[in-house]
N, C-alpha and C positions, 0 to 999 in steps of 0.2 A: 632945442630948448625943452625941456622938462615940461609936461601939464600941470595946472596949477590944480593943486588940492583944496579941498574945502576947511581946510584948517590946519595950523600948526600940526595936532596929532597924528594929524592920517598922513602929512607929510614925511613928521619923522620914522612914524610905523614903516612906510616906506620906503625908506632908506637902510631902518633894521632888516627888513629881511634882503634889499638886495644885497648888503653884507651878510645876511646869514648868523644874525645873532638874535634869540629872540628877546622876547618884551622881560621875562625874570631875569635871563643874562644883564641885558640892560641895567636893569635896575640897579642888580647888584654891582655891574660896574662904575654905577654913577652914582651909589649911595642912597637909595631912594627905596622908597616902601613898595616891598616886593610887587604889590596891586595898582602901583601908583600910578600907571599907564593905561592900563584898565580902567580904573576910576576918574580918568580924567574926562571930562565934558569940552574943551575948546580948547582953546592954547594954552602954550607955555607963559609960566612967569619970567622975567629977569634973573634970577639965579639961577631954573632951570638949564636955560641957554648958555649960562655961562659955564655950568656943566656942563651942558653937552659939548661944546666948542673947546674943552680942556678932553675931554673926553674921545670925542673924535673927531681931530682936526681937520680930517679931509672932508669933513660936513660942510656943507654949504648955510653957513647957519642964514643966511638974507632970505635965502629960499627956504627955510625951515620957516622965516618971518612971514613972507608975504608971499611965497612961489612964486619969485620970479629968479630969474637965472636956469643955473643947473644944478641938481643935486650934489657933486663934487665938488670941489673947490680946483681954480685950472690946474694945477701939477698934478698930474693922473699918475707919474710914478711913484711920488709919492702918497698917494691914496691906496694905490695897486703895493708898494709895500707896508704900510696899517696893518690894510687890511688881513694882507700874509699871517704879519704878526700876530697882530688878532686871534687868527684861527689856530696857529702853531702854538703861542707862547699862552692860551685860554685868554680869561677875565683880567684887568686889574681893578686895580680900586684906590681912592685916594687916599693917599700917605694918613693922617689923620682919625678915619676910618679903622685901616689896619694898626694905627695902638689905640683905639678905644677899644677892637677886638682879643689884640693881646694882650692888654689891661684885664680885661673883662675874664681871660682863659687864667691869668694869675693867681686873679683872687679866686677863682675856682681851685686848682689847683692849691692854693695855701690852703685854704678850705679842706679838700681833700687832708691833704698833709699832714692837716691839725688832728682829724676824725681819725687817719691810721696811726698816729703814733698815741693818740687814746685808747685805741683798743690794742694796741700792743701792749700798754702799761698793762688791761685788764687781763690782759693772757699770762703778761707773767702774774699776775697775782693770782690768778686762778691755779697758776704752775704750781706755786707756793704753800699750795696750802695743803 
């Protein structure tokens, strides 16, 4: 059985590195403000966890709660391929996230779009003259 930790954080720090991801990765896989690990003073909320548990299944989230169990959850094969995954396939992030992201890359883009085909007009009028 796993030592218990003095808090939800230190537990799940924990856990990240013996998968080998660290606290930014993190974050950005779970949607979360790049510091927001760093910044934390004691445990997790209720939604945090429920990220993390969508996030990384083979988390022992009871032991994330209160440290007791094991940090994995029992199906080691499946933890042992996550984790594979993980390392092979990078970061993901949740569906909703990536289109407020490519939302966000659009209107840049149109943005863009707009600025060069304005200064296209002004070239040709300068052409013009």
């Amino acid at each position: 059985m796993e030592e218990k930790k003095e808090n939800s954080k230190s537990r799940f720090l924990e856990f990240l590195n013996s998968i080998g991801i660290s606290q930014y990765k993190c974050a950005q896989m779970c949607g979360w403000a790049s510091g927001y690990l760093t910044g934390l003073k004691g445990d997790f909320g209720a939604d945090k966890l429920a990220t993390m548990m969508s996030i990384f299944p083979q988390l022992n989230i009871v032991w994330i709660i209160n440290g007791k169990g094991e940090m994995f959850n029992s199906d080691i094969s499946k933890n042992e391929e996550v984790k594979e995954a993980s390392k092979e396939q990078g970061s993901t992030i949740p569906f909703d996230m990536f289109m407020q992201t490519t939302n966000n890359y659009n209107k840049i883009i149109a943005e863009k779009d707009a600025e060069i085909n304005a200064l296209r007009q002004e070239v040709e009028k300068l052409k013009n003259k």
